[in-house]
N, C-alpha and C positions, 0 to 999 in steps of 0.2 A: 451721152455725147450726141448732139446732134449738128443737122447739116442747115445751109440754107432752107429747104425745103421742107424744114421740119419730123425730117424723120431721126431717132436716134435710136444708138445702139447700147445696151448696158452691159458692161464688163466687172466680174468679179475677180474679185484677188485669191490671194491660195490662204486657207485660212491661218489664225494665227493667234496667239493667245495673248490675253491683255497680262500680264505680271498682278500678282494679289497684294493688295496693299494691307493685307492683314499677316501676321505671323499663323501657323499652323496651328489647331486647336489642340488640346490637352490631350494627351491621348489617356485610356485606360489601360494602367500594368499590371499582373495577375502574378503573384509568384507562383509558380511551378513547383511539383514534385518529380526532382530529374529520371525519378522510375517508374513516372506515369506522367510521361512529355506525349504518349500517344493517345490520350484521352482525350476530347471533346470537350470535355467537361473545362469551364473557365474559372473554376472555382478560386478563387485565391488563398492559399495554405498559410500560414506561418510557422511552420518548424516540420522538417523532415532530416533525414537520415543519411545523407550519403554524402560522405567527407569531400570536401573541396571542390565542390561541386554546387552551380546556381542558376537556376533556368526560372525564363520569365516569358508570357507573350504577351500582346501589347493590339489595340485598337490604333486604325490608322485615319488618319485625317481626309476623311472620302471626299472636303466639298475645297479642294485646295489638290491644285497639277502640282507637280516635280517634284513632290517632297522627298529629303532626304533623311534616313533615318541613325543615328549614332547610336551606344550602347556602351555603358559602363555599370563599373558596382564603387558604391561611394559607402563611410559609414554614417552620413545625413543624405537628407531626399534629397540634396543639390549639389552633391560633389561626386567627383568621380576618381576619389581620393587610393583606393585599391585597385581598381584596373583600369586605366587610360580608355577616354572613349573611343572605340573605334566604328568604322562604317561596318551597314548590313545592306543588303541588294535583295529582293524577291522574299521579305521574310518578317513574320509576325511575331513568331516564335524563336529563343536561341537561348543558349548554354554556354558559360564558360566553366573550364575545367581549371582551376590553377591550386598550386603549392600556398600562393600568398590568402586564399579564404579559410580562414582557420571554425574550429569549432566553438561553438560556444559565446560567439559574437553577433551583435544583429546588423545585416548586410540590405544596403536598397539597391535594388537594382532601378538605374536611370536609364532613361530613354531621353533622346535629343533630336526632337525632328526640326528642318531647316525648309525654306523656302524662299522663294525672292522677296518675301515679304517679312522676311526675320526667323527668331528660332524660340520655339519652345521646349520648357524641358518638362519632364511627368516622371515618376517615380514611383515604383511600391511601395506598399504601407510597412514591409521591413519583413526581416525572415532570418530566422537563427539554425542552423543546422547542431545536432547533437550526435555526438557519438553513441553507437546504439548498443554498442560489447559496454561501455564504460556505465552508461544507462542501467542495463542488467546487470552486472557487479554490482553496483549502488545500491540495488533495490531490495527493500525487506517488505515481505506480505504478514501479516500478522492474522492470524484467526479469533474470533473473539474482540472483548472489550478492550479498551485501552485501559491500560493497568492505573493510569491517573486520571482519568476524567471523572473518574466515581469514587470521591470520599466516602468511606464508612465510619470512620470514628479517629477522634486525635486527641494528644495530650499535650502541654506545654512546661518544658523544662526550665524551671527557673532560681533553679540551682546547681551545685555540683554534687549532689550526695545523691548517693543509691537510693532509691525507690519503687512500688510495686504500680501498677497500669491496672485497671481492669475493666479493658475497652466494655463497648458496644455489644450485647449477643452476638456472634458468630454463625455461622450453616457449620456444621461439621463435616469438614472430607473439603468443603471448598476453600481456593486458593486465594491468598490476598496477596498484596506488596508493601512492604513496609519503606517509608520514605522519610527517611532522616539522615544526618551527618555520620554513617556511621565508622568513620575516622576519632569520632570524641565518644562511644558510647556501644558497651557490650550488652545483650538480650537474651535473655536465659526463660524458656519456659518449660514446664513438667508437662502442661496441659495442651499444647503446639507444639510441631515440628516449624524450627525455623532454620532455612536454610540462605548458603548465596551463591546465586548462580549467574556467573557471567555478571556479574558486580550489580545485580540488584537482589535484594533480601525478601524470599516468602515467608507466606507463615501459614501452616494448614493446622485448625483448631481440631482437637482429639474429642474438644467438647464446644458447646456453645459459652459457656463462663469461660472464659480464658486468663490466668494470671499473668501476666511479664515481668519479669525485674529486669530494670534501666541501670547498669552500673556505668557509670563516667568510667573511661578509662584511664583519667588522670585527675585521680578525686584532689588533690590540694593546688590543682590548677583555679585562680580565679575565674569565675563565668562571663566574659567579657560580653554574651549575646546571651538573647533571648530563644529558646531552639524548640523546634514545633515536631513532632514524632507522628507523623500520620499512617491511618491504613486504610488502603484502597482494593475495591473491588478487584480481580486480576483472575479472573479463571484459567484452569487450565487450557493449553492450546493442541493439547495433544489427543484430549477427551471432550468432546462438547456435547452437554446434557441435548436434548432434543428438545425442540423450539422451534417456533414457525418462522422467526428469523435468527439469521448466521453471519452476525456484522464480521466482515472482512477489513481492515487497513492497512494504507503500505509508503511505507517514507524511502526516501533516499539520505544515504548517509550523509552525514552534518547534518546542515539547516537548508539545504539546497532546495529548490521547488522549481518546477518548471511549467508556468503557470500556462502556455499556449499544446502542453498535452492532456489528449481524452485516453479515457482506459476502458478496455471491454474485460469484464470479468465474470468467471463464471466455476461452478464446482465439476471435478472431472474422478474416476478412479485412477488410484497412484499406479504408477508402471504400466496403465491402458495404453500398448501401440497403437490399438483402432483408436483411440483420445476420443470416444465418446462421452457424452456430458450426462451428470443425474442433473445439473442444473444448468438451462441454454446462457449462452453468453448478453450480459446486458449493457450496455453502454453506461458509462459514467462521465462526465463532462466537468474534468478541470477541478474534479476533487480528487480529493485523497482518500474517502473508504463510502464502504455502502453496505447496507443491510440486503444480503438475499435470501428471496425464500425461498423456504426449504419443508415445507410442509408438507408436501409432497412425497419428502424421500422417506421409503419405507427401512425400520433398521433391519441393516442385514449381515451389519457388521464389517464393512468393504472399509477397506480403507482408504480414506479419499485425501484429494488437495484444492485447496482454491488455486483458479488459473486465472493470470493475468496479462493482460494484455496491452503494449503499449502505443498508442496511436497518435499519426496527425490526424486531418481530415481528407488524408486521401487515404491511405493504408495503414495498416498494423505491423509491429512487428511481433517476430513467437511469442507465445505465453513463455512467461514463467510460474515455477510452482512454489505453492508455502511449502513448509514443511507440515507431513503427514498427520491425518488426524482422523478419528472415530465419531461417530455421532453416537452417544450411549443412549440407551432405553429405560425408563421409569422402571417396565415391566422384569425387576431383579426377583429371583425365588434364592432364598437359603434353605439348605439341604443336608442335616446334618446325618451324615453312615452309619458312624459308632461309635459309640459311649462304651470308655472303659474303667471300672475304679479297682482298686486292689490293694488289701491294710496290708502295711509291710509287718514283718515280722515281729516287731516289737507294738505296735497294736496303737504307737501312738498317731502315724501317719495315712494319710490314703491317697495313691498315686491315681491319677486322673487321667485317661487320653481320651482326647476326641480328633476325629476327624471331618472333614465337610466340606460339600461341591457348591458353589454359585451358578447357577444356572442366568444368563449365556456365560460360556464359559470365557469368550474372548474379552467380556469388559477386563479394564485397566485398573487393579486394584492397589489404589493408595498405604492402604492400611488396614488392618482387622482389631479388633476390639472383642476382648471376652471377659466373663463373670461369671459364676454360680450362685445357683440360688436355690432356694429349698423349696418352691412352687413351679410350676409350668409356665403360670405368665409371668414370670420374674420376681415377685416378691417373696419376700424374706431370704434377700441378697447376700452371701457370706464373703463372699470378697468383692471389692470395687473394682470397676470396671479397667483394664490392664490393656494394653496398646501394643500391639506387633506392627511394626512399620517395617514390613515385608510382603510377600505375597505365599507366605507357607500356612497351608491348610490343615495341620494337625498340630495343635497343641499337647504338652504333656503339663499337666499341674500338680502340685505336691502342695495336698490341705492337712494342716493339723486340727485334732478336734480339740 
């Protein structure tokens, strides 16, 4: 402003903000673990644990004044179809609590920031909460092989009539699973214990030849299919030979899978309240089993469990345990006490006992097998070899000459 005489004065205004002709930019949403909302950490989860319950925090639009921010949970990145958006004031972070977020579903939390220049929306990449009791019910740990992954030997039924099988060599004393219809077809062997336990069928070979007979249980039924009788690998889970690895697997009941969990697993002693480990805990990522080593542990005969553990990627929840199990030693001594014979009275017979210890005493015995022979290193054998499928340590035998 000036005057005649050219002098002037300069007057400022009180300042004032021009309005943005852009909408607010995108923000970043991070889903939350609502039991570690006090973390720092920005990580973004996808599945944790705590029923009806969903916390998100979110990046705010630094180069844009008065924005406002809104906040819902929708089941797509752009609706806010489960809980109505509502306003937040002084906050990056927040939590709703409600009845209506169920388990088992995947939930986006949206964010809706406004400004004079319009509104943008931004969204999580999604998050599913699981129930973590129902989680553990569901879950089975398996020690050992998968009883199906490892074919050993199969035959093919292609008729209805009885017939004899004489798989594959066998290990003797180890466990297999036999996998067939067995609603159409009965298995008799002299040379194997075959049993059914919890509706699947072993077979533990007495020898390596093994006989089966296949009897159709309804032999003048026509054979409408063709039927495949297989044996597979299946060790026991209760005894595990010793080995520098100790594959561990673990499913949830059906076919269920929950493909955004990690598991930490590792080997502990069974009933240890200290929960100290013979094997440290190892992470696994979004499988279902893993081989640990165990090469390390020396046998001492403890008896242990695999421990597992279920995770997001913020926290775990407890282990659960397999069921108990041994790791056996190569290093077995047999130990025979005493030998006893005695001709009975009539001079035609001679009563036999023997007794004898295994050293260690605590392995887990399947079976014992015994013979006579008329040498020390077994030859000139007078009776074939005879199967006790028990764990009793003295025999009585009655030989005729």
């Amino acid at each position: 402003m000036y005057n005649n005489a050219g002098h002037f004065l300069s007057l400022t205004t009180e300042a004032f903000k021009v309005p943005s002709r852009y909408p607010p930019s995108k923000s970043f949403v991070y889903d939350k673990d609502p039991e570690c909302t006090n973390s720092e950490n920005n990580a973004d989860i996808d599945i944790h644990f705590k029923s009806n319950t969903l916390c998100a925090s979110w990046t705010e639009s630094h180069h844009h004044e008065n924005v406002s921010y809104e906040i819902g949970i929708g089941t797509t990145n752009s609706t806010d179809d489960i809980i109505s958006f509502e306003g937040v004031k002084n906050a990056v972070t927040y939590c709703f609590n409600s009845s209506t977020i169920k388990a088992h579903l995947r939930y986006f939390f949206v964010v809706r920031a406004s400004c004079n220049g319009g509104t943008t929306l931004s969204s999580s990449d999604g998050i599913t909460i699981e129930d973590a009791e129902k989680l553990r019910k569901s879950l089975t740990i398996n020690v050992g092989d998968n009883c199906f992954e490892s074919k050993h030997d199969s035959v093919t039924v292609y008729s209805n009539s009885s017939f004899t099988w004489h798989p594959n060599p066998l290990l003797v004393g180890q466990r297999y699973s036999l996998q067939f219809n067995d609603n159409d077809y009965a298995l008799h062997s002299t040379d194997a214990s075959i049993t059914n336990e919890a509706g699947f069928v072993y077979l533990t070979p007495f020898s390596s030849h093994v006989e089966i007979s296949i009897i159709p249980r309804r032999p003048n039924k026509t054979l409408s299919r063709i039927d495949t009788l297989s044996i597979h690998n299946c060790p026991r889970t209760d005894a595990v030979m010793k080995s520098d690895k100790l594959p561990v697997s673990w499913k949830f009941d059906g076919q269920a899978k929950y493909p955004s969990l990690a598991y930490m697993i590792g080997v502990g002693k069974c009933n240890d309240r200290n929960s100290s480990l013979v094997v440290p805990y190892q992470p696994v990522n979004h499988q279902m089993k893993h081989s640990l080593n165990i090469s390390g542990i020396e046998h001492t005969g403890d008896i242990l469990v695999a421990k597992l553990k279920m995770c997001s990627n913020s926290h775990c929840l407890t282990e659960i345990d397999s069921e108990p199990f041994t790791i056996e030693t190569n290093e077995v001594k047999l130990y025979v006490d005493e030998t006893k014979a005695n001709r009975d009275a009539n001079l035609s017979c001679v009563n036999i006992n023997a007794t004898w210890r295994i050293v260690p005493e605590n392995l887990k015995i399947l079976f014992h097998q015994y013979s006579m022979a008329v040498e020390a290193d077994g030859h000139g054998q007078v009776i074939p070899w005879i199967t006790m499928e028990d764990s009793a340590s003295t025999i009585q035998v009655q030989y005729e000459n």
